[in-house]
DRENSEBA-850854 format. One record per residue: x, y negated, z of N, C-alpha, C in turn. Coordinates in steps of 0.02 Angstrom, whole numbers, plus 50000, padded with zeros to 5 digits. Last residue first. Layout:
XYZXYZXYZ ...
***
This chain:
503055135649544503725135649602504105141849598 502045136249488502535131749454503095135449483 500985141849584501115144549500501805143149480 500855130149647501095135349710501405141549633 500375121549572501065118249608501425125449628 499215124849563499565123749519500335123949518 498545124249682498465131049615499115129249588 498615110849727499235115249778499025121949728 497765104049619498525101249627498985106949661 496585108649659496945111449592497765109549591 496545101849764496495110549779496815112549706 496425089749726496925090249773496995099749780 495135087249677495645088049631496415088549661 494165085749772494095092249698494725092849670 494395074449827494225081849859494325087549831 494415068149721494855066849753494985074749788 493145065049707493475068549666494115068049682 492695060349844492535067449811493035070949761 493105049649832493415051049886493175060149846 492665042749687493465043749704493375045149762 491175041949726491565046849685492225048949673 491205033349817490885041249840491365045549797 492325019849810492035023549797491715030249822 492675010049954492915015149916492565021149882 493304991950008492504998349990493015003949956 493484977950071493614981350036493064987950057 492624963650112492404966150083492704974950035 494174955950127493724954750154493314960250100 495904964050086495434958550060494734959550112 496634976950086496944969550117496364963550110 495674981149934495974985349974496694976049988 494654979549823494854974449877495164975949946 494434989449729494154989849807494264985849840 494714985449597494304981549623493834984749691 495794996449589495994989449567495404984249611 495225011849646495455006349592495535000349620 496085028449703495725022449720495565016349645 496735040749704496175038249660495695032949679 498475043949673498065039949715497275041849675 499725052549698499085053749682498595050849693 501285052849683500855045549691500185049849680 502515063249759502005061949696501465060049727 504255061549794503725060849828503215059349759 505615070349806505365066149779504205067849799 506755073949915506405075849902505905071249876 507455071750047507785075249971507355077849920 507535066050157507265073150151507595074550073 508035053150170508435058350216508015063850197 507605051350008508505048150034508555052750113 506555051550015506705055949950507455052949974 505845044250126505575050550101506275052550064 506375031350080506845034250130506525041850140 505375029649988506305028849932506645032950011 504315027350062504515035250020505125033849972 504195018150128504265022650162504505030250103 503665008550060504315004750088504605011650114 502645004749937502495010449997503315011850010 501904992249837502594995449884502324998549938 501444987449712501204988349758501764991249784 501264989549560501594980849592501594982649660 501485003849476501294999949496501714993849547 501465010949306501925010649361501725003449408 500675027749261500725018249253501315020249325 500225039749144500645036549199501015029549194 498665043249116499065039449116499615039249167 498045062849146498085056849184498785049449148 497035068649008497595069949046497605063149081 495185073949055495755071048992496445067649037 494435080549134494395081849082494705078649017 494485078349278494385072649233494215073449162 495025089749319494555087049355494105082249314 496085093549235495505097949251494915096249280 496735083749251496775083449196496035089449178 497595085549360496885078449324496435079949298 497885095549369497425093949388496895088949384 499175090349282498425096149250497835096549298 499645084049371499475080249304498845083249281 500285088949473499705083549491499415082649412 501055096849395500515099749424500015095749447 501925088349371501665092349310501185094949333 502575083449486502165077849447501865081749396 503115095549541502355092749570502165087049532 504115099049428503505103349430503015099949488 504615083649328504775088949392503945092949391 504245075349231504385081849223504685085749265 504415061449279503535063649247503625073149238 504935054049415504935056049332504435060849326 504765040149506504525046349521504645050149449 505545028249584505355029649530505075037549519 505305014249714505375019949684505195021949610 506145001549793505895003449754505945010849749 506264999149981506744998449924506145000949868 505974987650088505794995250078506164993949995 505384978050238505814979550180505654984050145 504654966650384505114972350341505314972450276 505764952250399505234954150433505244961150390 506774938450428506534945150392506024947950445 506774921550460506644928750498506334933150452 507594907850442507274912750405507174919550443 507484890550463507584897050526507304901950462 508044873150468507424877850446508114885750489 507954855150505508404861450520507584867050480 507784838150418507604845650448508024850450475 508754830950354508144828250388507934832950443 509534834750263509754836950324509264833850372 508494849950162508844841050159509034840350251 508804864450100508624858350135508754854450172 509514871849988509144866649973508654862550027 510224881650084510714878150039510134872950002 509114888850147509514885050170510124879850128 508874897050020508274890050073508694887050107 509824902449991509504898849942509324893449973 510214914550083510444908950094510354903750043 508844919050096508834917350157509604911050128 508794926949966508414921849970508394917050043 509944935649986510014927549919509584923549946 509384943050091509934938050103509994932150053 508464947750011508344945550081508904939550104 509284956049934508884950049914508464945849989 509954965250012510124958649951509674954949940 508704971250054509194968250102509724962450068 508164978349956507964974850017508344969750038 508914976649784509164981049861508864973849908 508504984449654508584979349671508504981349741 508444993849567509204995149579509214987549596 506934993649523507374998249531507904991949520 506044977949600506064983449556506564987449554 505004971049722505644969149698505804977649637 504144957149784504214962849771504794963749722 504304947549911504704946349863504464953749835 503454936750029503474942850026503664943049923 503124924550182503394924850080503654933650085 502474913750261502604919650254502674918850183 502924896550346502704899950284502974908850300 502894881750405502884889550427502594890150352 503314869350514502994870250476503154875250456 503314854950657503664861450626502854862550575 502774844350696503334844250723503734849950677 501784832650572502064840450628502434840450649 501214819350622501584824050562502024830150623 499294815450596500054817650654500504821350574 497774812250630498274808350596499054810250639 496404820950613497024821550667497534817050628 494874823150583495434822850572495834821250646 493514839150570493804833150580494484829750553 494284854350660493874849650644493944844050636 496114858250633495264861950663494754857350629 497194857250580496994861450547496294861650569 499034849550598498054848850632497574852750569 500364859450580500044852850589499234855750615 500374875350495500704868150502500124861850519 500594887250347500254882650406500764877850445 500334899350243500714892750251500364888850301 500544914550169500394912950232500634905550211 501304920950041500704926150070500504921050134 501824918549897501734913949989501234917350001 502964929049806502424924449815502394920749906 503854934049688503744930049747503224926149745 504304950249599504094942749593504054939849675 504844958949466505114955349517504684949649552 504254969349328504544961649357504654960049418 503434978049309504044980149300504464971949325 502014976949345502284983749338503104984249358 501644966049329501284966549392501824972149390 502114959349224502364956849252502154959149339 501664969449099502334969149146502424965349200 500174966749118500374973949147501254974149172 500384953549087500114955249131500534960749172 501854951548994501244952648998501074955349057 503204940148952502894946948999502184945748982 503424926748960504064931348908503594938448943 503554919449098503654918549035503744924148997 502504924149244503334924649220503334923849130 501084917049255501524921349300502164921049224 499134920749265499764915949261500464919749283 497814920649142498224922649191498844918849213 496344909649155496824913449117497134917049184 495024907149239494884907749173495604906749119 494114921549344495004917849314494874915349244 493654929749426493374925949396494164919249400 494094943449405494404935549463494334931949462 493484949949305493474951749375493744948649420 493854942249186493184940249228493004944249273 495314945749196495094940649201494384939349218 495054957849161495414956549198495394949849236 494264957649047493784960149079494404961549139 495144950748953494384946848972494414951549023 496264961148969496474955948972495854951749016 496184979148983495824972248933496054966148986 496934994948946497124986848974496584981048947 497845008548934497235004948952497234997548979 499525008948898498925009748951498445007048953 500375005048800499775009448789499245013048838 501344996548860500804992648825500235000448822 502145005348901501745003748954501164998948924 503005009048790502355012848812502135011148858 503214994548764502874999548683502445004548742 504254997148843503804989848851503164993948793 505375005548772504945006748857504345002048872 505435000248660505165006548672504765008048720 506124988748691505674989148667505034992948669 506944991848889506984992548809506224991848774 507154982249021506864988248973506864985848896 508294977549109507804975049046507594981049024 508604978849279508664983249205508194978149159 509164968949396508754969749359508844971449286 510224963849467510324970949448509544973549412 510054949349460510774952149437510884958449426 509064941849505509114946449441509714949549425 509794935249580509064936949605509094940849553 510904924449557510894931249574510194936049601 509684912349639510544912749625510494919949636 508064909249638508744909549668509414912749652 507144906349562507604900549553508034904749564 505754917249439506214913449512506964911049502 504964908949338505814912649324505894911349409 504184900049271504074905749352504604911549340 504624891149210504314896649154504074901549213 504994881149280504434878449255504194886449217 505534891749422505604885849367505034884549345 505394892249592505214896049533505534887949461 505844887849732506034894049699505824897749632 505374875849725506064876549703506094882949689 504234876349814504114873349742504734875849694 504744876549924504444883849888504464882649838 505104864049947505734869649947505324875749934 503834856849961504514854049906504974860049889 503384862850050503004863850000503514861749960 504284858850184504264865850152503994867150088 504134844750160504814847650145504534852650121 502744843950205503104841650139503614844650108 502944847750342502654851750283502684850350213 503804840250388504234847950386503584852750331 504394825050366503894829350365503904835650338 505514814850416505294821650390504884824050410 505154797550450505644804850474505244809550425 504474787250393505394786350408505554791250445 503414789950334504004788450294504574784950306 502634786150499502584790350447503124785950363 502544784050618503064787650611503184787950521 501454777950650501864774050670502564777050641 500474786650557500534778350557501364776550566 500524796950607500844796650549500774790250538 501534801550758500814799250739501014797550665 502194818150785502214811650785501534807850727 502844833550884502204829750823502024822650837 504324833750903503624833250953503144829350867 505564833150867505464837050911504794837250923 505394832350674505514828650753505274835450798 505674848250603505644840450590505974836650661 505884863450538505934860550590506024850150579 505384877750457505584872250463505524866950516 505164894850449505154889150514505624883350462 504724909550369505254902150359504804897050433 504884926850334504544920950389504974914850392 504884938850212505024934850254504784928350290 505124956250126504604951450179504904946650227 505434962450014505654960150052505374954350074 505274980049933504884974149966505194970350024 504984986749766505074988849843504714980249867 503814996549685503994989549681504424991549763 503575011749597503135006549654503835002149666 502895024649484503565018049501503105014949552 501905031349449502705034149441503295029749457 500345036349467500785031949497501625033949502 499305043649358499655043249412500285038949414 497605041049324498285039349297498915041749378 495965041549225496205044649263496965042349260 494645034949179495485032549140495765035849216 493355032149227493445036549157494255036549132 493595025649332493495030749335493375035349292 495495016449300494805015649298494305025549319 496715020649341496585015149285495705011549310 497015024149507496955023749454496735019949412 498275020849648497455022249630497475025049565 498825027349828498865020849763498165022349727 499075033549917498785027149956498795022249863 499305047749942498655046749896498585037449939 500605059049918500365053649934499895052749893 501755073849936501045072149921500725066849934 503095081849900502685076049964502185072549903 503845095949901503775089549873503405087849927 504345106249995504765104149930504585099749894 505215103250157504775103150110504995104450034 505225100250336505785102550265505195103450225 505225093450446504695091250396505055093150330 506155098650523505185101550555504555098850498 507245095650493507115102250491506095103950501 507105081950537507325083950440506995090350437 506855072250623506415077650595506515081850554 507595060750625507725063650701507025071350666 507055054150521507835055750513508065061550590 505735051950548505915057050484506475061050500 505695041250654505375050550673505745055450595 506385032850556506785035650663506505043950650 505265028050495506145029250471506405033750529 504205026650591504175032150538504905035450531 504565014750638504815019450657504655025550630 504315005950538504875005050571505085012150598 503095001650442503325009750459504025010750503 502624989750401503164988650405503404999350404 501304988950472501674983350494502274985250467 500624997450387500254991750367500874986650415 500875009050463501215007950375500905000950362 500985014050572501295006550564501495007250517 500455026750613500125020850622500205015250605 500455042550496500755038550540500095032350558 500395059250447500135052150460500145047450506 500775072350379501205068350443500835061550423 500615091450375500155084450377500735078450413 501205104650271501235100650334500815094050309 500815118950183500535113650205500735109350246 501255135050084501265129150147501165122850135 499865138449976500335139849984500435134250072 498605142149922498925143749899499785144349928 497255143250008497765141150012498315143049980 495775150349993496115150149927496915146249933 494785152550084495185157150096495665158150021 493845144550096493675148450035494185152750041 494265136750229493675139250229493575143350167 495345132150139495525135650217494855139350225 495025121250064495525129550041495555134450120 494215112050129493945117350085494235126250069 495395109150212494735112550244494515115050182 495965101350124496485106350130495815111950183 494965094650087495325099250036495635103750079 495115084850213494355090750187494685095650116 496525079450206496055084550255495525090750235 496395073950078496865077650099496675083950151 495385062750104495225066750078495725074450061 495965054250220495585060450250495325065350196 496995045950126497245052750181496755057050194 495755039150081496325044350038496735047150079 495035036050177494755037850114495175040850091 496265026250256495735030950270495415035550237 496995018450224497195023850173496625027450214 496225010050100496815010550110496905010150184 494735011950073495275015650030495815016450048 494425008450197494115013250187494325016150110 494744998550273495195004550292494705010450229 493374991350314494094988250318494404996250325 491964995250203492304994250260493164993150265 490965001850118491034996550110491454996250201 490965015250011490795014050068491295010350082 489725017449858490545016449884490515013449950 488975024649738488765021849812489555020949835 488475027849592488585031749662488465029149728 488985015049541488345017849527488105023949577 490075006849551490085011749579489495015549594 490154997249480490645001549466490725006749499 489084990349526489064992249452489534996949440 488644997349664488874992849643488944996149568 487675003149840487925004649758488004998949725 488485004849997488074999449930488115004449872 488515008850163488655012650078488355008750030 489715004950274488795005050235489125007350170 490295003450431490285004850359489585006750337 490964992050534490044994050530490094997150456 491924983250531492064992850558491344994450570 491624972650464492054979150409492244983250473 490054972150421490424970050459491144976450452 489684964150267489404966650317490074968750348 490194955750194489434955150154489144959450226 491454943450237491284950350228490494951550219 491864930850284491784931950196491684940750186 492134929250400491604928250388491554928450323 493444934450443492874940350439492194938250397 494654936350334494204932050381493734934350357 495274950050448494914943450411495174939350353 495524959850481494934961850448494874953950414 497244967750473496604963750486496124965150445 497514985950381497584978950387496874975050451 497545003150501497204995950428497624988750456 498385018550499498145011050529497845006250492 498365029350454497785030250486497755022350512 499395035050307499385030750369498585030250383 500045049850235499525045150232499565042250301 500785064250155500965060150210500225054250186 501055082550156500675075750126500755071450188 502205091750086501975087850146501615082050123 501935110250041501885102450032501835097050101 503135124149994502985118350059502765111050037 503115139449950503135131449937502975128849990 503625155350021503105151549970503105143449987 504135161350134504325162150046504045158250029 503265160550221503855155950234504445154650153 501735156650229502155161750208502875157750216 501055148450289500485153850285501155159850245 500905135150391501335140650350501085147850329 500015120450421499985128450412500465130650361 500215107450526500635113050473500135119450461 500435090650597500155096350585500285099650539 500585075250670500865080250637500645087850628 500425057850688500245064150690500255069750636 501465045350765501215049750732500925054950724 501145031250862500725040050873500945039250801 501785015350872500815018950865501235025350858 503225014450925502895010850929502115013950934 504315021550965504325018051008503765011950993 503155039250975503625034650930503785027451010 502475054550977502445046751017503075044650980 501345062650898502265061350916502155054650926 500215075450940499985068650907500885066150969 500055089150835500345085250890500305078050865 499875104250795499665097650802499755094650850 499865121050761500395113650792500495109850773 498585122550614499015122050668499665117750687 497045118250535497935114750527498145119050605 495605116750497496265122650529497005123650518 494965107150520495115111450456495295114850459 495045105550662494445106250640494535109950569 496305098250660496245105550713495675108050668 496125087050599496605093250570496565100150608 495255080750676495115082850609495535086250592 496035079150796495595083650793495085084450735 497175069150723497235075550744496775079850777 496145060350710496305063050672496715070650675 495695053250843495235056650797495405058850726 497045051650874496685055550912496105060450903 497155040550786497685044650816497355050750827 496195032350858496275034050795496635038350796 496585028350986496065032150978495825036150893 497615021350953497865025650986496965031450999 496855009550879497525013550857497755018450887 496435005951006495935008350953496345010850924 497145001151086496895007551106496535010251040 497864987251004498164994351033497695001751041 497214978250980496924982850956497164989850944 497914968151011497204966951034496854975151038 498774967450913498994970951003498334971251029 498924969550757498834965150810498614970050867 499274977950667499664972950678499464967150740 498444988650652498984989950699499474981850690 496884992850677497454985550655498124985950706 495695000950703496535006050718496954997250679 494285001350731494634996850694495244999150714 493165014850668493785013050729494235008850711 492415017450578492225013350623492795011150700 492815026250496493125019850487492855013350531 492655036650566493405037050553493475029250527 491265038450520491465038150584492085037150602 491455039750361491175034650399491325035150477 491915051050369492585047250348492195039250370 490935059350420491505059550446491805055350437 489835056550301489905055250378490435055450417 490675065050176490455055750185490535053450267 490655078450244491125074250233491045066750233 489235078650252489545079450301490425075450276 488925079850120488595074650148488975075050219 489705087050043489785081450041489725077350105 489185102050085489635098250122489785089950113 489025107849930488775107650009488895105650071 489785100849840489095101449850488765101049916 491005109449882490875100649918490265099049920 491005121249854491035118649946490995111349962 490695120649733490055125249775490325120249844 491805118549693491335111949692490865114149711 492765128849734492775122449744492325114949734 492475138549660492245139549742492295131049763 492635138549536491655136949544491795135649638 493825136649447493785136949520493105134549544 
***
């Protein structure tokens, strides 16, 4: 297919610019500050789909950010892909650990990215990998090579949760019928280790309040004769793991599969160095669940962590006080035939069954998303494969990743329809992190290898 790297050749440089102007719109859909910009994002995407030549486009009001929706049917016999990707980003901070300003994008070249990778908040996840969807699907539109139907649905609140995504799908069945679904928010091994994404973690996100004296008290006059709600809380996180990081809580593993030898045998044969994992975090070991390796314990394990902890006097200086209250975020990833909402609950009634009556504490869920598994021998994971496999020139690994996209177990539960991980991002874009970036060469080849994916797929069907 010569038509396909004739049209990026020529065009790159216009593409790059575009996805740079696309990331200068801070779209943070978790904070309100930054409503219009999210709604101007929106805006500048559905006139990138007009521009490729997507028809009925519509930018679907929700009860929260704009989805936007677009189609070409070019036969009604012939296949239907829906690619889905979010247009909103995480925060940016803290800002002051950014090398430059993350909605000012710049292009560095870096060791791993000898090319040039463009350095901004949103610019792998998912900016970079939804818009490379776009310009493909513009390439096939402009070479007049579309193989087959197309819908677009990119939302705003995949970074808070996708709440209402769930609503627009289930109130959509008929307008987003399909036969597979096309995602690009995950990555690969490396840029010589091409891999696709066949498992993702689900996810149960929660907010703890502990509660002490009514009013922040002086720690002199007060101090080791009432509760201290940040003590406590650090005492009662401490609890949820053992000494081997076995989380504590009661029934937490109860529907957790053990994999077999075999199955552990082939996830060991993924590409993997340990040092050169380690001296990218600058880490001098790893840490985490007894009895596992790395790759399992990011891949196939269960885990909890404290994503947030605050409390008390924090600004300049000192402050001698014991809080009145004390706060933690905790986010549980969780693996097949382990259920959001169960575990939400073990862990909501755990905390409460270990604290002391000194305190009162409060657990507020926050979102969820169940696990997925994607199998390697349906015809769009066979077709994402050879495209790799054409692009890359050696077949794609299939890993299974720590990361949760909360939105495609309810993809493949009200549409029916299994959804294929095509990511080509890596590991060290610092994608949620200060400083994230996204290769030239994974948005290109990306470009290149999405046209062989709908050849292939449209052959298969």
């Amino acid at each position: 297919m010569e038509h396909i790297n004739n049209y990026i050749n020529e065009n790159k440089d216009r593409f790059i610019n575009e996805l740079i102007d696309l990331l200068k719109i801070p779209s943070i859909s978790a904070d309100p500050a930054y409503s219009e910009d999210v709604l101007n994002c929106a805006g500048a995407v559905a006139k990138a789909m007009e521009s490729a030549g997507a028809d009925n486009i519509e930018i679907c009001k929700t009860a929260g950010y704009p989805i936007v929706y677009g189609e070409k049917i070019i036969d009604a016999s012939l296949p239907t892909v829906l690619v889905y990707g979010h247009y909103d980003v995480q925060p940016a901070d803290p800002l002051e650990l950014w090398t430059s300003g993350p909605f000012e994008p710049v292009v560095k070249k870096t060791e791993i990215h000898p090319e040039g990778a463009i350095f901004a908040r949103g610019a792998c996840d998912d900016k970079g990998q939804f818009y490379m969807h776009v310009k493909a699907f513009e390439l096939m539109m402009k070479t007049d090579t579309l193989p087959c139907n197309v819908k677009f649905m990119i939302e705003g609140e995949e970074e808070v949760g996708s709440e209402n995504l769930g609503v627009f799908v289930k109130a959509n069945k008929k307008r987003l019928k399909c036969d597979a679904i096309l995602i690009s928010d995950t990555g690969i091994i490396a840029n010589d280790t091409p891999s696709i994404t066949t498992g993702l973690k689900g996810l149960s996100y929660v907010e703890l309040e502990v509660t002490g004296p009514n009013r922040d008290l002086h720690s002199g006059l007060y101090g080791g004769a009432v509760a201290n709600p940040i003590n406590i809380l650090c005492e009662m996180i401490a609890k949820m793991k053992d000494e081997n990081n076995h989380i504590a809580i009661p029934k937490f593993y109860d529907n957790v599969v053990e994999l077999s030898a075999e199955e552990r045998a082939d996830i060991a044969r993924a590409p993997f160095s340990l040092d050169k994992y380690k001296a990218a975090l600058d880490l001098s070991d790893v840490h985490g669940e007894e009895g596992y390796t790395t790759m399992e314990r990011t891949g196939i394990r269960p885990t909890l962590d404290v994503n947030g902890i605050w409390g008390g006097y924090t600004g300049e200086g000192a402050k001698t006080v014991i809080a009145s209250k004390a706060y933690a975020k905790i986010s549980m990833r969780l693996v097949p035939n382990q259920s959001d909402e169960e575990i939400t609950t073990l862990f909501s009634d755990y905390f409460k069954s270990i604290a002391p009556k000194s305190v009162s504490v409060k657990v507020s869920p926050h979102h969820g998303g169940e696990p997925y598994v994607s199998p390697t021998d349906i015809p769009a994971y066979v077709a994402a494969s050879k495209a790799m496999e054409t692009t890359y020139g050696k077949k794609p690994v299939p890993v299974k990743s720590g990361g949760s996209i909360p939105i495609v177990a309810l993809f493949e539960a009200e549409l029916g329809v299994k959804s294929i991980l095509l990511g080509f991002g890596l590991d060290s874009d610092a994608i949620h992190s200060p400083n994230e970036h996204y290769g030239i060469f994974n948005y290109l080849k990306g470009i290149e290898t999405i046209p062989h994916f709908f050849a292939n797929y449209a052959k298969a069907h």
